[in-house]
PyMOL CGO cylinders between C-alpha atoms (Angstrom):
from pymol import cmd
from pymol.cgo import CYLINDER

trace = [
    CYLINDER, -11.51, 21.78, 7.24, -8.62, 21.75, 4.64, 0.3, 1, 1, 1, 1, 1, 1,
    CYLINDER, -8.62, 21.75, 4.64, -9.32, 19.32, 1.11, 0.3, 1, 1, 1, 1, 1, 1,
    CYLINDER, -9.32, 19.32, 1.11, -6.54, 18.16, -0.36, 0.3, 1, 1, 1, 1, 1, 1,
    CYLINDER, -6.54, 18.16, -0.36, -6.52, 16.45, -3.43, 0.3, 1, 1, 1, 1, 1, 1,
    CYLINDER, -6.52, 16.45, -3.43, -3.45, 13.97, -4.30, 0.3, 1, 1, 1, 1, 1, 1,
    CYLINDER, -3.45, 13.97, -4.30, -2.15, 11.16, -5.99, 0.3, 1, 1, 1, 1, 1, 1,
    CYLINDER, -2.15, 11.16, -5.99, -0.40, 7.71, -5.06, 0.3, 1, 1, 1, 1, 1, 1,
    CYLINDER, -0.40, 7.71, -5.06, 1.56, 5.84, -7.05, 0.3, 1, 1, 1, 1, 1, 1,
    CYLINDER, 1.56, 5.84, -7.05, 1.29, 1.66, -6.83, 0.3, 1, 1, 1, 1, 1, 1,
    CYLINDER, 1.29, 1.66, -6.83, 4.70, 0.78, -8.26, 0.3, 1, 1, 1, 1, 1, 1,
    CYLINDER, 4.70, 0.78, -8.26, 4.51, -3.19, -8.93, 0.3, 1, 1, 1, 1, 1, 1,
    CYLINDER, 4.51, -3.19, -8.93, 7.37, -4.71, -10.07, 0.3, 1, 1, 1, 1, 1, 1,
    CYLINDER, 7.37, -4.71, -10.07, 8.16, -8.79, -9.65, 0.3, 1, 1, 1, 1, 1, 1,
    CYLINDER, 8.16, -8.79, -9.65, 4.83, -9.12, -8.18, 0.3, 1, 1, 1, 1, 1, 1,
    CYLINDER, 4.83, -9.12, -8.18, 6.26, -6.75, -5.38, 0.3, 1, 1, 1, 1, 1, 1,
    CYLINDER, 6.26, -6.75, -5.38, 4.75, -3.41, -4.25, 0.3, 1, 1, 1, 1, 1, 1,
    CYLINDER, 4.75, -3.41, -4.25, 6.78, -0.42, -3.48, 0.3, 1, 1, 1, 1, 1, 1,
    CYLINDER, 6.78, -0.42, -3.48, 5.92, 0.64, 0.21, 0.3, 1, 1, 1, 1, 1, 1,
    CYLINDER, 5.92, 0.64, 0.21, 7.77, 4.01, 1.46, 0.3, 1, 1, 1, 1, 1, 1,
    CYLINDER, 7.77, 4.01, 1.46, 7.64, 4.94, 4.95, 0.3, 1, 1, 1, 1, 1, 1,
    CYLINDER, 7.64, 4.94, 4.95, 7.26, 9.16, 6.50, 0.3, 1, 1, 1, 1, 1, 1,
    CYLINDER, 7.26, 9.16, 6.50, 9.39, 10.26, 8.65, 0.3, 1, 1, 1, 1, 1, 1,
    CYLINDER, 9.39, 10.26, 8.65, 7.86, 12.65, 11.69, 0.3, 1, 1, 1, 1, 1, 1,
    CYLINDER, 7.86, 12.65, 11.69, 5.32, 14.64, 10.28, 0.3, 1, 1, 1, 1, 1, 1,
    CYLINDER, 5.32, 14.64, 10.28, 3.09, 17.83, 11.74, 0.3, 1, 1, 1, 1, 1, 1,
    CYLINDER, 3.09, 17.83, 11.74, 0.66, 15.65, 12.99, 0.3, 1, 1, 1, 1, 1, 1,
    CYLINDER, 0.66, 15.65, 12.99, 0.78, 12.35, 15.01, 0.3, 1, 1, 1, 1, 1, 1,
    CYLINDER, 0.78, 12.35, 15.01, -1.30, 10.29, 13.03, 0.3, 1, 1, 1, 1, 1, 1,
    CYLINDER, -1.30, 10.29, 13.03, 1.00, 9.81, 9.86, 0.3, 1, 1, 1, 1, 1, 1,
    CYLINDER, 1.00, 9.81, 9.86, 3.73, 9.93, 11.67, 0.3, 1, 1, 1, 1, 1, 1,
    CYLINDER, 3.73, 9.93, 11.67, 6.58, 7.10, 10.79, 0.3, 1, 1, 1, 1, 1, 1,
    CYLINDER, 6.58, 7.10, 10.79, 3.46, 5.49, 8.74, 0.3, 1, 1, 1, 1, 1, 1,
    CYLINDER, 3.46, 5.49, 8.74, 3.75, 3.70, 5.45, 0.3, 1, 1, 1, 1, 1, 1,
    CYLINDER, 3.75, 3.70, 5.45, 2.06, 4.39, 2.48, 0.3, 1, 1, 1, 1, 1, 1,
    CYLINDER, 2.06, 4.39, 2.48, 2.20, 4.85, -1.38, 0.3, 1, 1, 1, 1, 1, 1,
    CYLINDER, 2.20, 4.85, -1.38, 4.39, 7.84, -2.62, 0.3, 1, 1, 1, 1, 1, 1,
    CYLINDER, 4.39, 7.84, -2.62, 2.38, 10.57, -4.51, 0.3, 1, 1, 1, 1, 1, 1,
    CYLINDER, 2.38, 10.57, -4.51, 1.78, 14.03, -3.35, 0.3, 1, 1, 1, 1, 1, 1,
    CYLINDER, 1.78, 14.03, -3.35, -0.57, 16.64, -4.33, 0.3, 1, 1, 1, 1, 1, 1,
    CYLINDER, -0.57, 16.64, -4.33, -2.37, 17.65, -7.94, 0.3, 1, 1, 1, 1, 1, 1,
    CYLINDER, -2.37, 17.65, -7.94, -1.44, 21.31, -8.92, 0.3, 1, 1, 1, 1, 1, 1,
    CYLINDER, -1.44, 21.31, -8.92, -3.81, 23.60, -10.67, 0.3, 1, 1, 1, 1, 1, 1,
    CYLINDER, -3.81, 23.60, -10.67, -3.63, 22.10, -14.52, 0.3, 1, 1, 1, 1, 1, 1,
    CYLINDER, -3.63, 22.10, -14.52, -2.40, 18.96, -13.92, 0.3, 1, 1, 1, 1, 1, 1,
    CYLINDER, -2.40, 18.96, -13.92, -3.72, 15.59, -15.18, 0.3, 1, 1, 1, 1, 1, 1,
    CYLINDER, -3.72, 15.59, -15.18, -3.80, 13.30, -12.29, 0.3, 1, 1, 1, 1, 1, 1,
    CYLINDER, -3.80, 13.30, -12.29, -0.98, 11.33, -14.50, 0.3, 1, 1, 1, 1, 1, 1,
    CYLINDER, -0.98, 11.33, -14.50, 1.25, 14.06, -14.78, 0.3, 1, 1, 1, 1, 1, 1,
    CYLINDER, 1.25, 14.06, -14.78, 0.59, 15.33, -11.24, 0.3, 1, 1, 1, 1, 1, 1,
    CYLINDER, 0.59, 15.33, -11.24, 1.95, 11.32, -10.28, 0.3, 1, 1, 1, 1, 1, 1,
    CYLINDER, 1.95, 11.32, -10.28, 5.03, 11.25, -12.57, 0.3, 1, 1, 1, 1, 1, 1,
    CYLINDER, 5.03, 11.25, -12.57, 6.36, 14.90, -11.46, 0.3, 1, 1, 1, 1, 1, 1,
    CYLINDER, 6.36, 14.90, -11.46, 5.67, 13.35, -7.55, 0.3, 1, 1, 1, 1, 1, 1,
    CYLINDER, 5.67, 13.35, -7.55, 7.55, 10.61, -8.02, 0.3, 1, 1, 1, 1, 1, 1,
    CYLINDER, 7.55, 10.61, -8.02, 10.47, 12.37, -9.71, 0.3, 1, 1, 1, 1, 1, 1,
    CYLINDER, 10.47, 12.37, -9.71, 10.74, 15.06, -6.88, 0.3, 1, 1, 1, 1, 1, 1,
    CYLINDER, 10.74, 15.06, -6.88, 10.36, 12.51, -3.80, 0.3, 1, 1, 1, 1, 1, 1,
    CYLINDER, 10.36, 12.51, -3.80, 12.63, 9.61, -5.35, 0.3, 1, 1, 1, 1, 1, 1,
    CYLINDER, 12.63, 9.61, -5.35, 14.06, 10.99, -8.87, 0.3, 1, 1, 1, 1, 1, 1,
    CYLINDER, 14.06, 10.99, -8.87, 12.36, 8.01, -9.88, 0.3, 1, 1, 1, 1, 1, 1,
    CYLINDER, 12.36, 8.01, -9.88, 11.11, 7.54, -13.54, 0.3, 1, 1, 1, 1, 1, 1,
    CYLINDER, 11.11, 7.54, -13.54, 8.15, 5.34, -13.22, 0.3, 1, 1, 1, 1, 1, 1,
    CYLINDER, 8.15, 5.34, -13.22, 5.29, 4.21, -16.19, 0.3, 1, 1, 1, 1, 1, 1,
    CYLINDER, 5.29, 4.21, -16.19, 1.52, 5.25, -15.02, 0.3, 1, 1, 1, 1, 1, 1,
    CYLINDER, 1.52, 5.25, -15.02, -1.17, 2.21, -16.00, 0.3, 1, 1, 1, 1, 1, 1,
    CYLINDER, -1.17, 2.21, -16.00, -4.42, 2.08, -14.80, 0.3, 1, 1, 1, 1, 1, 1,
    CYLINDER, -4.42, 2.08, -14.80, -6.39, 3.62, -11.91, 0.3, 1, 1, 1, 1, 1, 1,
    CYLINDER, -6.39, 3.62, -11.91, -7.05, 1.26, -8.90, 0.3, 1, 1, 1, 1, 1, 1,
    CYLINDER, -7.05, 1.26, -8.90, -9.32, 3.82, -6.55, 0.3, 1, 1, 1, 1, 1, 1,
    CYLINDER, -9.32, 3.82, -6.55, -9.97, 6.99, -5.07, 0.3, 1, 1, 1, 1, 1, 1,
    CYLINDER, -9.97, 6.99, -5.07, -10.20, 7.26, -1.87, 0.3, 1, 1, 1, 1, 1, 1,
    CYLINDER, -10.20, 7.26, -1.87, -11.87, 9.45, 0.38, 0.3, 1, 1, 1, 1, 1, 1,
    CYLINDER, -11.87, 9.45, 0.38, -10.73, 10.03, 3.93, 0.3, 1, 1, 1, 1, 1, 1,
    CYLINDER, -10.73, 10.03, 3.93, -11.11, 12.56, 6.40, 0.3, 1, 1, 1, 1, 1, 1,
    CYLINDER, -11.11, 12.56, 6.40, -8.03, 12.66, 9.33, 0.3, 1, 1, 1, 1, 1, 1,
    CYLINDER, -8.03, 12.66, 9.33, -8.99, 14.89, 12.17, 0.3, 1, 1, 1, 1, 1, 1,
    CYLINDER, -8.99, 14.89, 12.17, -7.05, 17.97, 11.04, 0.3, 1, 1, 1, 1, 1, 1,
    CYLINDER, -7.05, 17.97, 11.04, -7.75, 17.42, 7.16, 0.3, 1, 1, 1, 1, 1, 1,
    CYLINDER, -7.75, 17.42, 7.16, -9.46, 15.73, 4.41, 0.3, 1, 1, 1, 1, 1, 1,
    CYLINDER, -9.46, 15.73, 4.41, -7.76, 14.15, 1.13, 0.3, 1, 1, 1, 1, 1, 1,
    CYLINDER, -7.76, 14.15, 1.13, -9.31, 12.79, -2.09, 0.3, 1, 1, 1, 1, 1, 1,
    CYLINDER, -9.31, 12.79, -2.09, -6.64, 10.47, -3.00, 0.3, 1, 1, 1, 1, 1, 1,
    CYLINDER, -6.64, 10.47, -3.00, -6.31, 8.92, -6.77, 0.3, 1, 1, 1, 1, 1, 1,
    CYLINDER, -6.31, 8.92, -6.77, -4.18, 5.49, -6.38, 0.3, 1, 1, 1, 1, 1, 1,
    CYLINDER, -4.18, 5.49, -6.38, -2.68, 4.13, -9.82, 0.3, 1, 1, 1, 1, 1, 1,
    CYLINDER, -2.68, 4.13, -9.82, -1.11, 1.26, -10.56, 0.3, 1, 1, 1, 1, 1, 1,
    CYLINDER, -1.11, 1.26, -10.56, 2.25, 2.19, -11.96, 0.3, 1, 1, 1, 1, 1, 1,
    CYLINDER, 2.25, 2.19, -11.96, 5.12, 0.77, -13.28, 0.3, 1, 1, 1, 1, 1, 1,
    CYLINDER, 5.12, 0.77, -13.28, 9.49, 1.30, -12.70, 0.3, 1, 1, 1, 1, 1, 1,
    CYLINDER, 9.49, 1.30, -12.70, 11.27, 2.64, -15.81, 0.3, 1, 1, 1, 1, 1, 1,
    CYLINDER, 11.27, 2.64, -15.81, 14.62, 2.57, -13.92, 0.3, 1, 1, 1, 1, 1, 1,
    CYLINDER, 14.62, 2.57, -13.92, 15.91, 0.54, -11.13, 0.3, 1, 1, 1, 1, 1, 1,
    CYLINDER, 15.91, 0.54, -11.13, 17.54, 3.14, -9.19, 0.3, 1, 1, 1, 1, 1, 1,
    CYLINDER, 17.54, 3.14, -9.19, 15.73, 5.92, -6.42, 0.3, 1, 1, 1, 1, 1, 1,
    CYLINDER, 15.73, 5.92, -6.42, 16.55, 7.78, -3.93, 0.3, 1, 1, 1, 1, 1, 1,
    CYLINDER, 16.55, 7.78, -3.93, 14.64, 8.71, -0.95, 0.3, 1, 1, 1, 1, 1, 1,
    CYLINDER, 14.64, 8.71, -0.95, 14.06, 12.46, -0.39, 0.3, 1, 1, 1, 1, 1, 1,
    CYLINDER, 14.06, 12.46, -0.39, 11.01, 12.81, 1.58, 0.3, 1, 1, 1, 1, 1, 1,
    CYLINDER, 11.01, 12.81, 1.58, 10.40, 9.14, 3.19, 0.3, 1, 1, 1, 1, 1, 1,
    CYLINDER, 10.40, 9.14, 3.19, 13.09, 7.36, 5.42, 0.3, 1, 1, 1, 1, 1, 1,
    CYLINDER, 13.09, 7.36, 5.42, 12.55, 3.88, 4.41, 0.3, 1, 1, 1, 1, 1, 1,
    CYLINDER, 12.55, 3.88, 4.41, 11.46, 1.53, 1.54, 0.3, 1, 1, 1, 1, 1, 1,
    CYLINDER, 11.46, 1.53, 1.54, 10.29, -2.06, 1.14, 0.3, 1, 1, 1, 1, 1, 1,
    CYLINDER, 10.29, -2.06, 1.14, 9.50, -4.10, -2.23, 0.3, 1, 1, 1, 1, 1, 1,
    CYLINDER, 9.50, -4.10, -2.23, 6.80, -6.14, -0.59, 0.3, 1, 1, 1, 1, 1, 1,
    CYLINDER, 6.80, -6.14, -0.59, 4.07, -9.23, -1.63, 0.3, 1, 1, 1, 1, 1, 1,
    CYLINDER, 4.07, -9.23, -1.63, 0.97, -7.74, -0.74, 0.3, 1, 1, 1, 1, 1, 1,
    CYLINDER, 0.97, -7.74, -0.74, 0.67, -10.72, 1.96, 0.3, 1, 1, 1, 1, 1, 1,
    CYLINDER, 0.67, -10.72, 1.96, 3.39, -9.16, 3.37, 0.3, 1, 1, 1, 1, 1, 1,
    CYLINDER, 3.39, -9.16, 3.37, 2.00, -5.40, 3.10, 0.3, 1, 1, 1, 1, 1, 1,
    CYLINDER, 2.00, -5.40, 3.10, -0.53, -6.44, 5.04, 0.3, 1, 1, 1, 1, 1, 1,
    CYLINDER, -0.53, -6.44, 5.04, 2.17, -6.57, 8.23, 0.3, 1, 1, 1, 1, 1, 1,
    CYLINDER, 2.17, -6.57, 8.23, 2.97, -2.30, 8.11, 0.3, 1, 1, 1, 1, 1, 1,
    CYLINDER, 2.97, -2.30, 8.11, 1.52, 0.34, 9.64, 0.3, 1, 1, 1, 1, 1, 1,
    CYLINDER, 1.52, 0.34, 9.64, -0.29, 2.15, 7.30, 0.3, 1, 1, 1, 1, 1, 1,
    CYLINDER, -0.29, 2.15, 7.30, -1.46, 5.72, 7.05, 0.3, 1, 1, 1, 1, 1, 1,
    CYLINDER, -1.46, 5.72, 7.05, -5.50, 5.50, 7.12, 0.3, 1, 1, 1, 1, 1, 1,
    CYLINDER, -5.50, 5.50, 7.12, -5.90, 6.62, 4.03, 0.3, 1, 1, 1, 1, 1, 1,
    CYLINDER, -5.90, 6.62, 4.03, -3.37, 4.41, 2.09, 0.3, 1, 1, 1, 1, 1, 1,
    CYLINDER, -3.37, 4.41, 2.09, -5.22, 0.97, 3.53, 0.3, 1, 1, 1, 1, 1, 1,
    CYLINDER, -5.22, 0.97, 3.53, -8.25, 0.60, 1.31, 0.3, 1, 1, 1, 1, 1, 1,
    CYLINDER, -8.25, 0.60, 1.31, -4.99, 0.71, -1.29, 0.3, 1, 1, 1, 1, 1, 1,
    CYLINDER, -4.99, 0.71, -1.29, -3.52, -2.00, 0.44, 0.3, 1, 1, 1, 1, 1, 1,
    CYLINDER, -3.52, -2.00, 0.44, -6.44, -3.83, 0.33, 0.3, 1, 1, 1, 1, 1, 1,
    CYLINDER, -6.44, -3.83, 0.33, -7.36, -3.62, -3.20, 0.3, 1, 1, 1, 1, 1, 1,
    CYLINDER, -7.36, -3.62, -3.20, -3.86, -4.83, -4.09, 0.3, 1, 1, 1, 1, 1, 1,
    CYLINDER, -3.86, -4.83, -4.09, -4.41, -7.66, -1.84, 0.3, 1, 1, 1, 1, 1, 1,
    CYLINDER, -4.41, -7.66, -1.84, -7.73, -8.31, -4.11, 0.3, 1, 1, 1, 1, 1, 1,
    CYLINDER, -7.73, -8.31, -4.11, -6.10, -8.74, -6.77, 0.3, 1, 1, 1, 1, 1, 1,
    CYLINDER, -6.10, -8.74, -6.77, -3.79, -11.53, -5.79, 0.3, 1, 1, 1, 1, 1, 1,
    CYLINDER, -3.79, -11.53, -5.79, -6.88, -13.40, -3.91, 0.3, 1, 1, 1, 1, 1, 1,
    CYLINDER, -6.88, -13.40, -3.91, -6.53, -12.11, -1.04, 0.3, 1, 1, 1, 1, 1, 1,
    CYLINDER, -6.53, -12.11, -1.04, -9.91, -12.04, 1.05, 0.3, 1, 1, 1, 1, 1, 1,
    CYLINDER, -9.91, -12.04, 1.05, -9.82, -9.23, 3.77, 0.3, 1, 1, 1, 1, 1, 1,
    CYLINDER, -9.82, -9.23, 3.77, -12.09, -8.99, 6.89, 0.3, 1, 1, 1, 1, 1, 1,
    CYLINDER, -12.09, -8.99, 6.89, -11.21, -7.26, 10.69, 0.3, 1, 1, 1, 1, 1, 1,
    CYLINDER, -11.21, -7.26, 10.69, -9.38, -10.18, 11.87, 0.3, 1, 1, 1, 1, 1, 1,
    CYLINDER, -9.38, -10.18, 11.87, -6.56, -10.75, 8.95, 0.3, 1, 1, 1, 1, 1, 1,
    CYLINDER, -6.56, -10.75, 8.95, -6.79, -12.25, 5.68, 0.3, 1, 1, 1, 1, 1, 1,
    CYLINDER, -6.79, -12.25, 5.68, -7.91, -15.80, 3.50, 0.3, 1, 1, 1, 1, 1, 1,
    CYLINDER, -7.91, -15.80, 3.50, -6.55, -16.51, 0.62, 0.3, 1, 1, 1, 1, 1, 1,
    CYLINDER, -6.55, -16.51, 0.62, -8.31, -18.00, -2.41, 0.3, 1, 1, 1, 1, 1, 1,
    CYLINDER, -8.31, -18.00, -2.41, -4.54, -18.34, -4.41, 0.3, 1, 1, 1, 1, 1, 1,
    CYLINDER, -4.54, -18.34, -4.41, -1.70, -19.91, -3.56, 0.3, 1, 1, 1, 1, 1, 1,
    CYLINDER, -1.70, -19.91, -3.56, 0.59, -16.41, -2.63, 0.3, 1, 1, 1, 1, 1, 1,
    CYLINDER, 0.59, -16.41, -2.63, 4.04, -15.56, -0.91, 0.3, 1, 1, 1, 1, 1, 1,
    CYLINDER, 4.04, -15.56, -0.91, 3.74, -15.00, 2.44, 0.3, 1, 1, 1, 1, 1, 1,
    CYLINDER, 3.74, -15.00, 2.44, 6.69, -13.67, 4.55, 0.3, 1, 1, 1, 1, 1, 1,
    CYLINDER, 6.69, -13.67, 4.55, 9.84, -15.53, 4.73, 0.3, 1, 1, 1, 1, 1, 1,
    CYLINDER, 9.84, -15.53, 4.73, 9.24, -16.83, 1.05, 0.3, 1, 1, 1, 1, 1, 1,
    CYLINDER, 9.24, -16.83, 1.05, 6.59, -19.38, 2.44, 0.3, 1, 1, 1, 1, 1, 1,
    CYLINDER, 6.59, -19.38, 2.44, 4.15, -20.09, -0.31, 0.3, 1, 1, 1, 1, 1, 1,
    CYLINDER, 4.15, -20.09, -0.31, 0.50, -20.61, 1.34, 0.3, 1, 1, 1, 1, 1, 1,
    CYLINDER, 0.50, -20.61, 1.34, -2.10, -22.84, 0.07, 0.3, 1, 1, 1, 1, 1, 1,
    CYLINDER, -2.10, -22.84, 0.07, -5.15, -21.65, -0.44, 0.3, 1, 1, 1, 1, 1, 1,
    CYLINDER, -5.15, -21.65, -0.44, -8.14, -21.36, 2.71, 0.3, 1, 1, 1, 1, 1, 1,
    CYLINDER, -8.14, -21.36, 2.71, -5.06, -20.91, 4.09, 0.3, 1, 1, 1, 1, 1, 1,
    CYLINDER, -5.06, -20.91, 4.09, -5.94, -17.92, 6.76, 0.3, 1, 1, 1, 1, 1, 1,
    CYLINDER, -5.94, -17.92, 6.76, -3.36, -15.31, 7.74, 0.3, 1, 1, 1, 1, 1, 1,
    CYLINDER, -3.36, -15.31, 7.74, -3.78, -12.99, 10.44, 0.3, 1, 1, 1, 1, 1, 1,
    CYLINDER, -3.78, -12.99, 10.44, -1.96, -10.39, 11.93, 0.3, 1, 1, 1, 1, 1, 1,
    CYLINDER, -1.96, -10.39, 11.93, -0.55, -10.69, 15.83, 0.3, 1, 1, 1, 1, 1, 1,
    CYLINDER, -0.55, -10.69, 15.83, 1.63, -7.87, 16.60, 0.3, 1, 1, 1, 1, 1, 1,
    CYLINDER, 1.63, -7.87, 16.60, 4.02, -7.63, 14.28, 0.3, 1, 1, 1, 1, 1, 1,
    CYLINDER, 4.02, -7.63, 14.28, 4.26, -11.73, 12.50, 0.3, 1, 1, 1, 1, 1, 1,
    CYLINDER, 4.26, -11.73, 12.50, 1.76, -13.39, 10.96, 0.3, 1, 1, 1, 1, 1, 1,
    CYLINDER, 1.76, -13.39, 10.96, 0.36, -16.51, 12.20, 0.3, 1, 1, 1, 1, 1, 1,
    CYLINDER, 0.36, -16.51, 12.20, -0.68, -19.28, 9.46, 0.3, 1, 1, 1, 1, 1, 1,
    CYLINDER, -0.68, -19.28, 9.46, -3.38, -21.32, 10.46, 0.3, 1, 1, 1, 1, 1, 1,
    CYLINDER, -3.38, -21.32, 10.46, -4.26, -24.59, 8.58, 0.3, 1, 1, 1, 1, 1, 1,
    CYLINDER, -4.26, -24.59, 8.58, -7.46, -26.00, 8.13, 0.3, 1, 1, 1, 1, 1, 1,
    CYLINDER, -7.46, -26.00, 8.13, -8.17, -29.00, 10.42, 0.3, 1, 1, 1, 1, 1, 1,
    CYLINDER, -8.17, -29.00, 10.42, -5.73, -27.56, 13.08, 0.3, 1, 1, 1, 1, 1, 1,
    CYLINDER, -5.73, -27.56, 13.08, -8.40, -26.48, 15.77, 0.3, 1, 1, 1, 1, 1, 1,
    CYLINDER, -8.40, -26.48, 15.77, -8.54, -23.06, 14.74, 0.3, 1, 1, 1, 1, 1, 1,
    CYLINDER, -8.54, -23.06, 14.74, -11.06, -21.45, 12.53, 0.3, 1, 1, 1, 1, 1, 1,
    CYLINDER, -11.06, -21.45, 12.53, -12.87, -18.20, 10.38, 0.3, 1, 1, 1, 1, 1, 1,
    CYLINDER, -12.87, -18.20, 10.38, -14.28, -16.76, 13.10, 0.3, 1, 1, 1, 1, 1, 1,
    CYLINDER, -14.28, -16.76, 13.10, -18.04, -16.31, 12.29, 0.3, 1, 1, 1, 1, 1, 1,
]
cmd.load_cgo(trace, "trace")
């Protein structure tokens, strides 16, 4: 099986996360999926400069690399990837879309409503972490107030989860609960 080893850049800016969508692809399964642009580490690169020259040839987009979030490990059926997740910053305001056909600044409440390549969802998660956002099968709790979609500010306990494509807020003392 092939190893790949590549990079994904977590552009944050105004508390929003950069989200790029693929177009078709060779395989089914990241097909018209979100997920973090990045692409793969040549021979000599530092994982930094492997992210910055990514993100210049997919967007011509000048971005600041901070610190490292994760590395993930994931193996698709026709391929494995080690992929190195940063969180980065924009040094311009302009891009332009070369190898993804859509793009969404985002809250990461809001992420959590995409359909995400496999590998690019432990990402999601960990950004959700950082606002307070608690993850488990069934949607999300949050122990901060946050955005959630539609510029609704949430409370915290409040839990989110996802149905279809909304999400449904459910207040505490309404009749419906954390399941187990």
């Amino acid at each position: 099986m092939k190893s790949i080893e590549v990079v994904a850049a977590v552009i944050r800016s105004g508390g929003k996360y950069l989200c790029v969508q693929r177009g078709r692809t060779k395989f089914s399964y990241t097909s018209f999926r979100y997920e973090f642009p990045g692409g793969k580490v040549e021979k000599g690169e530092s994982l930094q400069e492997a992210l910055q020259r990514e993100i210049m040839e997919e967007m011509d987009y000048t971005i600041e690399v901070g610190e490292k979030l994760l590395t993930v490990h994931h193996i698709y059926p026709d391929f494995e990837i080690t992929m190195h997740a940063f969180l980065c910053h924009p040094i311009g305001e302009q891009y332009v879309l070369k190898e993804h056909i859509a793009a969404q600044w985002l809250f990461p409440g809001e992420m959590v409503t995409l359909d995400w390549a496999e590998a690019d969802k432990p990402v999601v998660k960990k950004c959700s972490d950082r606002i307070g956002l608690l993850s488990s099968p069934n949607g999300f709790i949050t122990r901060e107030p946050c955005i959630l979609p539609g510029g609704m500010e949430s409370k915290p306990s409040v839990l989110m989860r996802k149905m279809s494509m909304s999400i449904v807020v459910l207040r505490p003392g309404s009749g419906n609960y954390w399941p187990g």
